[in-house]
N, C-alpha and C positions, 0 to 999 in steps of 0.2 A: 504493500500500500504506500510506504514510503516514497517507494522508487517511481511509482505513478504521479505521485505530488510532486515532487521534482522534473517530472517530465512535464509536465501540466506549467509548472512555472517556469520552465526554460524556454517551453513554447511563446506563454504571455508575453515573457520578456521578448524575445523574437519579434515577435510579431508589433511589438510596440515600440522598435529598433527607430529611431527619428531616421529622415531619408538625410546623405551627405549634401544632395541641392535639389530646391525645389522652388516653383512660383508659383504661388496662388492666385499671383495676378489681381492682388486688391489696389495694385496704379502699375504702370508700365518702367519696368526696371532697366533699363539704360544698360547698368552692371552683366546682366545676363544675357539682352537681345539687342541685336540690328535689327534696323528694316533697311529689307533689301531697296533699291530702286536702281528702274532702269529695265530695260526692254526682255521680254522672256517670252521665249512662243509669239501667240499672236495679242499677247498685253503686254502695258506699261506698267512694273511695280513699282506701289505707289503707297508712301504714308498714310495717306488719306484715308486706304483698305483696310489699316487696322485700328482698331481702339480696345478700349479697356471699360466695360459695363457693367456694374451687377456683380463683379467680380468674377468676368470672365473675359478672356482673352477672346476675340471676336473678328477673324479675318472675311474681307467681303471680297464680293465682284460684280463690276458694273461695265456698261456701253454708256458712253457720255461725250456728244461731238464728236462723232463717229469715231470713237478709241476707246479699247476693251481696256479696264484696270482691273488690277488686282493685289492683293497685300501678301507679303513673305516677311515672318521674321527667323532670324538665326543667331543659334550662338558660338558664331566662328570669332575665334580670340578671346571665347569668354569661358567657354565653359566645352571640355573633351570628354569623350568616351569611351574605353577600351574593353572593359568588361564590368559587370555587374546587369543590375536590375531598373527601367528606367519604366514609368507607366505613365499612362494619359488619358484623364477623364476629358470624354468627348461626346459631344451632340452635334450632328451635321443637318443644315439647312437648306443647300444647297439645292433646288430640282434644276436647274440648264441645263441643258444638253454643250456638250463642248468643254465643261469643264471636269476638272478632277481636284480636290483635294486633300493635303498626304501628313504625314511625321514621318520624318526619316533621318537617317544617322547617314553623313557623307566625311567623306577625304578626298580632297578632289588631287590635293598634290600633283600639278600641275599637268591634270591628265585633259581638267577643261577648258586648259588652253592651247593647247598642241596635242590631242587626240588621236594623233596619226604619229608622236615618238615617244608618248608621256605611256604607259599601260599602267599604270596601278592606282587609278581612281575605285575607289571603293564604296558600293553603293549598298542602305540596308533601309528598307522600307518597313517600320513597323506595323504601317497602314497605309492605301492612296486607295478615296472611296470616289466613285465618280453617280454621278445620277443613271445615265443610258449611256451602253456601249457602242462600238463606232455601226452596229444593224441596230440601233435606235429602240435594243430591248430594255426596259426598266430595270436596273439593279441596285436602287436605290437601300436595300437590305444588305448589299453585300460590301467588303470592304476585299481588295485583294493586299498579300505581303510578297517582298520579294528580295533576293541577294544578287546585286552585280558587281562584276571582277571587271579587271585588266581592261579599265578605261570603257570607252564608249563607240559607238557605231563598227567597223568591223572586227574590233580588237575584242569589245565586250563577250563575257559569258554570265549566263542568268542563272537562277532556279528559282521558281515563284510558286503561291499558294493562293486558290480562291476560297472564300468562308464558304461561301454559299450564302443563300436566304435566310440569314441570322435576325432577322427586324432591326437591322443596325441601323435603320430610316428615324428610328421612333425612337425618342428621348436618350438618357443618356448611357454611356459603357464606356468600359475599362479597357485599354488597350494595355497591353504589356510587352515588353521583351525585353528576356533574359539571355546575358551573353557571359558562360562561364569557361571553363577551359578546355573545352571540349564540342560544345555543343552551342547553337542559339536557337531561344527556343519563345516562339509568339504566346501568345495569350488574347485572350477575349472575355473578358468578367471573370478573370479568374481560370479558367478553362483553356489548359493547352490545347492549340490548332493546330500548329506545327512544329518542325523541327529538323536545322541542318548542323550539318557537322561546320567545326568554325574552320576556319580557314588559316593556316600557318601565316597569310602575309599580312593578317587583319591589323590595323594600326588607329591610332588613338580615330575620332570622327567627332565631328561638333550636330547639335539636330539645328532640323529645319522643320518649321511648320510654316506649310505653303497651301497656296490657292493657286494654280494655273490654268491658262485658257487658252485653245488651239483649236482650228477650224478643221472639220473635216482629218482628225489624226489617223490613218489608216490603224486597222486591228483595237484600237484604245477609244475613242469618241465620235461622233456625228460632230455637226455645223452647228456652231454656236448663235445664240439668234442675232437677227438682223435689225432688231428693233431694237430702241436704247432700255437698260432695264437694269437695276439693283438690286442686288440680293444676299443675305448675310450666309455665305456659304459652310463656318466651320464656327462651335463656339467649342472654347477649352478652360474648363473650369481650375483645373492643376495639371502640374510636369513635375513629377517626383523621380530621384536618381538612388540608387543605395547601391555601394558597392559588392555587397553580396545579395539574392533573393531574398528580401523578408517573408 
């Protein structure tokens, strides 16, 4: 009986491990995030796309004088990633067509700028949920994850996972991934999805959480509309990091 008490408490304690960095996003922290700007796909990112409300982080996208926006923030130079535990309370808003919204962990190490001699840009998708895919089916339930290596365009190699029709549409969940020495491995409320073997070249990465918009993206989205229109596409209540899983 002892020994169950003690397991019982080694748990609680666990479990109530405070994370090593997190935002709750009750004002927008300088210390932790950029916004990006500057031209991406077929939008302009733009300050303007993000704010802080309600005490959620809240990235948008609109058409306004005939030019798609849209808001990115990142924490490159502020805050790295090599392994441990990193979650993300989310509610996505988003219905267009044409866009996609993500959290994801990068290293670009100078792969996206000379893409044809740089190979070791490292790509790790904890989530990128899009409304309809590029046949214009509704997947607004689904979020897909994915792993890319050795740079981009024909240098890249991938391995990806789709949830399926999880109602990831409707209010809010838990997004997770755990990167320990062996393995990284998703989550969704708690509930492993998937899981890949980690990769020997994997090296620190900063996240990004973005909103992109691209017309007509073959295999990935349909035609973004034509009419000018606003919409708060991502809200993100917390970003918590722990060096091991709690």
């Amino acid at each position: 009986m002892k020994i169950i008490y003690i397991l019982l408490f080694l748990a609680t304690q666990l479990a109530a491990t405070p994370p090593f960095w997190e935002d709750n996003f009750d004002s927008f922290d300088d210390s932790k995030w950029a916004v990006e700007t500057g031209n991406r796909h077929d939008a302009y990112s733009t300050g303007d796309a993000v704010r802080i409300e309600g005490g959620q982080l809240i990235l948008n996208a609109s058409k306004k004088n005939n030019t798609y926006w849209a808001g990115i923030v990142k924490t490159k130079g502020k805050f790295e990633i090599e392994s441990g535990y990193v979650e993300l309370k989310v509610k996505f808003g988003g219905t267009i067509n044409g866009h996609w919204c993500a959290a994801w962990l990068y290293n670009d190490d100078l792969a996206s700028i000379h893409p044809h001699i740089y190979k070791s840009a490292f790509e790790v998708d904890i989530f990128e949920r899009r409304a309809y895919d590029f046949n214009g089916k509704n997947i607004q339930g689904y979020i897909t994850s994915a792993l890319h290596w050795s740079g981009y365009y024909e240098n890249r190699k991938s391995l990806g996972a789709d949830s399926g029709d999880r109602k990831l549409g409707d209010g809010w969940h838990i997004y997770g991934l755990e990167i320990n020495d062996s393995k990284l491995i998703w989550y969704i409320d708690g509930e492993k999805y998937w899981e890949v073997e980690r990769f020997s070249e994997m090296k620190k990465m900063y996240l990004i959480l973005s909103v992109e918009l691209k017309d007509v993206f073959q295999d990935w989205t349909g035609p973004l509309p034509k009419d000018d229109f606003e919409q708060d596409i991502i809200f993100v209540d917390h970003v918590k990091y722990w060096k091991r899983k709690p």
